[in-house]
Kinemage of the C-alpha trace (Angstrom):
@kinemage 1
@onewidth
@group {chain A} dominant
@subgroup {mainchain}
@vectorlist {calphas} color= white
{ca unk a 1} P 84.035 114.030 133.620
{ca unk a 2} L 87.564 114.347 132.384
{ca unk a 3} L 89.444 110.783 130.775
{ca unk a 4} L 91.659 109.323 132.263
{ca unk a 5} L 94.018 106.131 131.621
{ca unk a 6} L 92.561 103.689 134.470
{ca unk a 7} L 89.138 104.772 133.405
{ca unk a 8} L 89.896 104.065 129.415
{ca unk a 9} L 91.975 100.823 130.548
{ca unk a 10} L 88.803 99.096 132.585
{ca unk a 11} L 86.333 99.826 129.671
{ca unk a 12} L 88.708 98.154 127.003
{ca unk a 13} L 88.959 95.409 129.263
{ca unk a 14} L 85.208 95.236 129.008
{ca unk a 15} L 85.540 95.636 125.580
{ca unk a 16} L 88.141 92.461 124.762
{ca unk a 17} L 87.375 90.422 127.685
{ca unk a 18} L 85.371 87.127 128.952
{ca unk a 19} L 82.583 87.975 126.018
{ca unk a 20} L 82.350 86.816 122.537
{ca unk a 21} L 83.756 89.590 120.161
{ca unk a 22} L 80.845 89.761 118.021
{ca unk a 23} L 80.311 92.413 115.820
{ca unk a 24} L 76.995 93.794 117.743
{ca unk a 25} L 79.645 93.957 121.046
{ca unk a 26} L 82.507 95.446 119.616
{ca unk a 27} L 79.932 97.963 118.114
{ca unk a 28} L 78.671 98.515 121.380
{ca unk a 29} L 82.006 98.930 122.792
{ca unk a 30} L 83.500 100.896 120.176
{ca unk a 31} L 80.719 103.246 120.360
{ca unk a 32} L 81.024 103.848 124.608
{ca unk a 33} L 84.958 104.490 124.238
{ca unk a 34} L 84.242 107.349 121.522
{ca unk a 35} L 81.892 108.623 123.308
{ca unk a 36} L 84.146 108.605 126.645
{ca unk a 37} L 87.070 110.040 125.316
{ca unk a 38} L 85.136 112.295 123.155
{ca unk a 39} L 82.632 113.576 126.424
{ca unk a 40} L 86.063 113.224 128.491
{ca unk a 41} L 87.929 115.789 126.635
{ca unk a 42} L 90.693 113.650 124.768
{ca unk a 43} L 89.385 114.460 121.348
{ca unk a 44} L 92.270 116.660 120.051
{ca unk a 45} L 94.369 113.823 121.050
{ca unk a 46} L 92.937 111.446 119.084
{ca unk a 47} L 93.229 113.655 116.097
{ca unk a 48} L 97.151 114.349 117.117
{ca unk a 49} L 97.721 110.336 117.152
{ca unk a 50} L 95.667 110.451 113.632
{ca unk a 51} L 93.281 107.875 114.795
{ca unk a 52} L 89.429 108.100 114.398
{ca unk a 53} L 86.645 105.774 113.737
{ca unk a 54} L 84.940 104.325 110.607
{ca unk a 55} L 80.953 103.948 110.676
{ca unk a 56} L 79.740 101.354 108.460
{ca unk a 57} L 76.227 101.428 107.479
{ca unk a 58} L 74.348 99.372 104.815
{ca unk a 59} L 71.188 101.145 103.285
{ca unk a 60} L 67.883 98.683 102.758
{ca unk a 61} L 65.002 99.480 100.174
{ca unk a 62} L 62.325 100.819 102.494
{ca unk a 63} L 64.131 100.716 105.979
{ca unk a 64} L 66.458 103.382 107.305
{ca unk a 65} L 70.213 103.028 107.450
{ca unk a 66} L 71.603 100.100 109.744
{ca unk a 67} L 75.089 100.602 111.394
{ca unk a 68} L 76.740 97.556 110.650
{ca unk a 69} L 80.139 98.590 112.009
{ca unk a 70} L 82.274 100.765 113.931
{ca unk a 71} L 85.773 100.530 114.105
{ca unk a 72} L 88.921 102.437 115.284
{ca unk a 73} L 90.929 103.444 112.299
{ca unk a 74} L 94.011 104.997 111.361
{ca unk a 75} L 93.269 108.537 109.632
{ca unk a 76} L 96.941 109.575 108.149
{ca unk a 77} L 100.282 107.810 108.112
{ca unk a 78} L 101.884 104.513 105.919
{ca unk a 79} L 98.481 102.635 107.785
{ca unk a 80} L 95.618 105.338 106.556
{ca unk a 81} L 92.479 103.398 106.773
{ca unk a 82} L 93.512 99.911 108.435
{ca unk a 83} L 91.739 98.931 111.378
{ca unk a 84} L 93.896 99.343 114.841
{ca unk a 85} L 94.181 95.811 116.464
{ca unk a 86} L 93.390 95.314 120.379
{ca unk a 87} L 96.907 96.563 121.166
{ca unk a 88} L 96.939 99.829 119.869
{ca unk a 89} L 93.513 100.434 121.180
{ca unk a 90} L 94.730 99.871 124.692
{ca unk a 91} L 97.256 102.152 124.122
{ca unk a 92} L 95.767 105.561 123.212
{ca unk a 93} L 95.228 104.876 126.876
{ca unk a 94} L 99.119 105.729 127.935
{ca unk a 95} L 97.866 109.161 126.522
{ca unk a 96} L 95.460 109.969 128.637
{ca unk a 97} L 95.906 111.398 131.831
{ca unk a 98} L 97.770 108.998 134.129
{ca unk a 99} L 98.944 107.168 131.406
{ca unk a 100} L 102.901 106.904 130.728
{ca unk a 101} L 103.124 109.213 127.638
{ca unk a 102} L 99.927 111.843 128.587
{ca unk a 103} L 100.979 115.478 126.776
{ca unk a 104} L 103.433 113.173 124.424
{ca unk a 105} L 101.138 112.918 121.543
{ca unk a 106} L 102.533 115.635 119.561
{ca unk a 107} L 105.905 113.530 119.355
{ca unk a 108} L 104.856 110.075 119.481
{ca unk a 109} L 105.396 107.908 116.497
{ca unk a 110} L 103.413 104.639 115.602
{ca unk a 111} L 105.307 102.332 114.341
């Protein structure tokens, strides 16, 4: 399985549509896109755009860790560490192949 932008673009619609954005489904969500574009080959390209994502987990007494969040974030640049909004996560998209800017990543800038 290679990525690939229609692909990436129907499972962020999954992600942000007709469904309550709770944090249990975006967790869900966020966790089948890494795993896509991570299985799919488009790691280095999420390093070249700088953007990775934060795991949140909360430690109990006698339990085992609980996730209680996983995000997209932004790993270098004037926005290190904010959360991307639903916009730029449809976008790494355009990077993928059959997306507008695939093999552009080295020269893109976020703004």
């Amino acid at each position: 399985m290679k990525c690939n932008y229609i692909e990436y673009h129907r499972l962020t619609d999954q992600m942000f549509s007709g469904v309550a954005q709770t944090d249990t489904h975006l967790n869900q969500y966020t966790e089948i896109l890494r795993q896509y574009l991570i299985n799919g080959g488009a790691a280095n390209t999420m390093l070249k755009l700088g953007i990775g994502i934060q795991v949140t987990t909360k430690r109990f007494m006698l339990l085992p860790k609980e996730v209680v969040m996983r995000r997209f974030i932004w790993l270098k640049g004037s926005r290190k560490g904010e959360l991307l909004d639903r916009n730029e996560i449809e976008a790494i998209g355009m990077f993928l192949p059959g997306g507008a800017l695939y093999g552009k990543e080295d020269n893109y800038i976020w703004d």
